[in-house]
C-alpha positions as CSV (number, residue, x, y, z in Angstrom):
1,X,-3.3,12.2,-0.8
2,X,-2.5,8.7,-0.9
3,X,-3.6,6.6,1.7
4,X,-2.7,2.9,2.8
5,X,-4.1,0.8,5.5
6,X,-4.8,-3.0,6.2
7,X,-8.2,-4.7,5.5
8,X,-8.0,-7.3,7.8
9,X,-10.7,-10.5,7.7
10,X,-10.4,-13.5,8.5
11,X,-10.0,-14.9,4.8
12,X,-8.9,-12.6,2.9
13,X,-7.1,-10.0,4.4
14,X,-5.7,-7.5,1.8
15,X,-3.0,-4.2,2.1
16,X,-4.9,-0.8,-0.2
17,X,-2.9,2.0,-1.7
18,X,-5.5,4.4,-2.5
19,X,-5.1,7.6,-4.5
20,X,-4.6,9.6,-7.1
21,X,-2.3,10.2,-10.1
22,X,0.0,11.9,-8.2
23,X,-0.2,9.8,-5.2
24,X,0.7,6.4,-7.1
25,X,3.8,8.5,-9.0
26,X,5.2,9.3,-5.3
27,X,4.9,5.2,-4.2
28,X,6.0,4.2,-8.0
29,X,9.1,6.6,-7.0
30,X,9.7,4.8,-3.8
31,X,9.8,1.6,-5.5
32,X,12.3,2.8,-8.3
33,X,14.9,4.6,-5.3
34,X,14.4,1.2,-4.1
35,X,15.4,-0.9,-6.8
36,X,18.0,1.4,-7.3
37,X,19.7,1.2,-4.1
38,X,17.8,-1.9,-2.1
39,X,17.8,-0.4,1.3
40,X,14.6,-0.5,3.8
41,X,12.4,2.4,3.2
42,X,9.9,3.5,5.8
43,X,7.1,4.4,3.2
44,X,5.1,7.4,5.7
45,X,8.9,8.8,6.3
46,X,9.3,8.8,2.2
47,X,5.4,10.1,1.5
48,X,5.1,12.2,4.6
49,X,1.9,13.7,3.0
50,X,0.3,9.8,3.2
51,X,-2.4,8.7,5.2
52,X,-3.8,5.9,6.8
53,X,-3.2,4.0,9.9
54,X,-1.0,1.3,8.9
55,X,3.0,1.4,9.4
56,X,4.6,-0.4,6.2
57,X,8.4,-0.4,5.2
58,X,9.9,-2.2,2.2
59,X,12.7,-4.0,3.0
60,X,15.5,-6.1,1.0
61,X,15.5,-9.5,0.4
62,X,18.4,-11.7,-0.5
63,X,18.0,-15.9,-2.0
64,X,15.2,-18.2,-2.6
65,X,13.8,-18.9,0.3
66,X,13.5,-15.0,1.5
67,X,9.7,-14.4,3.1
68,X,9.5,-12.0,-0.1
69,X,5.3,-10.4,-0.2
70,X,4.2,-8.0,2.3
71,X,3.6,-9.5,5.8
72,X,2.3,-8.7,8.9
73,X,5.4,-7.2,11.1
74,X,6.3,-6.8,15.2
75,X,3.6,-3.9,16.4
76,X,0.1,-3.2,15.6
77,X,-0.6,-2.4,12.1
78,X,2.7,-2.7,11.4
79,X,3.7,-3.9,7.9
80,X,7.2,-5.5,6.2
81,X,7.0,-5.9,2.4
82,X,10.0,-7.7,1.4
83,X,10.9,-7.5,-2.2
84,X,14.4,-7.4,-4.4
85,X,15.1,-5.0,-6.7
86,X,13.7,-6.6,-9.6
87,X,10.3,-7.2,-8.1
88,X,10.4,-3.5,-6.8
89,X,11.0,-2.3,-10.2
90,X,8.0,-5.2,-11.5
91,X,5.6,-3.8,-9.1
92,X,6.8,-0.2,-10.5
93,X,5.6,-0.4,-14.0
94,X,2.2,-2.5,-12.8
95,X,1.7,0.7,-10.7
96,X,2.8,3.1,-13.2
97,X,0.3,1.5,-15.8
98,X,-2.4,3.5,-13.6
99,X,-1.0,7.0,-14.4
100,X,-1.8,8.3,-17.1
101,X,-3.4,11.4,-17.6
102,X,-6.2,10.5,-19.5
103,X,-7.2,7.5,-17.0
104,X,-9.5,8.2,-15.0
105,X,-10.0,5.1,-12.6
106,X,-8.7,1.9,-12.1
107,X,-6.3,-1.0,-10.0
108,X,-4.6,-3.9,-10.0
109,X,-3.4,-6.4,-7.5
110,X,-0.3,-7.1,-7.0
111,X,1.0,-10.6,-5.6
112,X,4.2,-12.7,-5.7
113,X,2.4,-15.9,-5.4
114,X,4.2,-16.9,-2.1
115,X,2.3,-18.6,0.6
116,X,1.3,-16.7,3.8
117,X,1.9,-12.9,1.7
118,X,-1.1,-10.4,2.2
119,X,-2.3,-9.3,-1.8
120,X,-1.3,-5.7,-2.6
121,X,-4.3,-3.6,-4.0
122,X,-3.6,-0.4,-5.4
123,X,-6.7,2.2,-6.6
124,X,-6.8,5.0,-8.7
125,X,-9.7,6.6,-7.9
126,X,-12.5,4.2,-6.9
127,X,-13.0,5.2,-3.4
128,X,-13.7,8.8,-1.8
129,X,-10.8,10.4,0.3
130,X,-11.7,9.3,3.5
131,X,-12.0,6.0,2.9
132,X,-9.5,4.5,5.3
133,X,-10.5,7.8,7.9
134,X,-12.0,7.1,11.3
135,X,-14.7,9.2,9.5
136,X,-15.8,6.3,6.7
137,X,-18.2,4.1,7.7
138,X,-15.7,0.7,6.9
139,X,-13.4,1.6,9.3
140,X,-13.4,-0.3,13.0
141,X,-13.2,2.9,14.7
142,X,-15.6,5.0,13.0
143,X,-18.1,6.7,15.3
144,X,-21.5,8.2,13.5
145,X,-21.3,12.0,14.7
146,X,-24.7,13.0,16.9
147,X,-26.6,16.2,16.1
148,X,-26.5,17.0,19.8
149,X,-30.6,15.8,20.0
């Protein structure tokens, strides 16, 4: 299952895509509906399967001076990543180098190189699957369960 969520820190925060094969072909197919018809795209609507606590959608932008990266948005843990179709198809093949069958680990991450953006990480199986869970000893919320004693 893929999973996405925010690391936030004071220096350097950074957005994870964490999955498998199949998990990274679903958001590499998001990106390419998206460069083929630039249009926002609630990414937990278009992988309902995904986990994670964050709320990200991709959105369009238009010029030069667009606030293109991914960005913290209106709402808690909510995300924008802005990009136009030619960066959503960029980010596409960077992704899809970590698919093939034969590979069994790996990431890459992904920036624009704009001021203020939050770095992209995606992983292909480098962390367990409940990494970003209430249940995984990283996460703010995560409670150790009791024996009852």
């Amino acid at each position: 299952m893929l999973r996405f969520d925010n690391m936030p820190s004071d220096f350097n925060p950074m957005f994870l895509f964490l999955g498998h094969r199949d998990d990274l072909l679903a958001l590499t197919k998001v990106l390419r509906d998206f460069e083929a018809s630039p249009a926002a795209i609630d990414v937990r609507e278009a992988i309902p399967d995904a986990g994670g606590r964050s709320h990200l959608t991709i959105i369009p932008g238009d010029g030069m001076d667009a606030p293109y990266g991914l960005r913290p948005a209106p709402g808690e843990n909510h995300f924008t990543w802005m990009l136009n179709p030619w960066q959503a198809g960029q980010v596409a093949l960077r992704i899809e180098a970590l698919t093939p069958q034969e590979l069994k680990s790996g990431n890459d991450i992904i920036e624009l190189g704009l001021e203020g953006e939050i770095p992209v990480k995606v992983s292909r199986g480098e962390f367990t699957d409940n990494f970003l869970t209430p249940r995984h000893h990283l996460d703010p919320e995560y409670r150790p369960e009791t024996d009852g004693a």
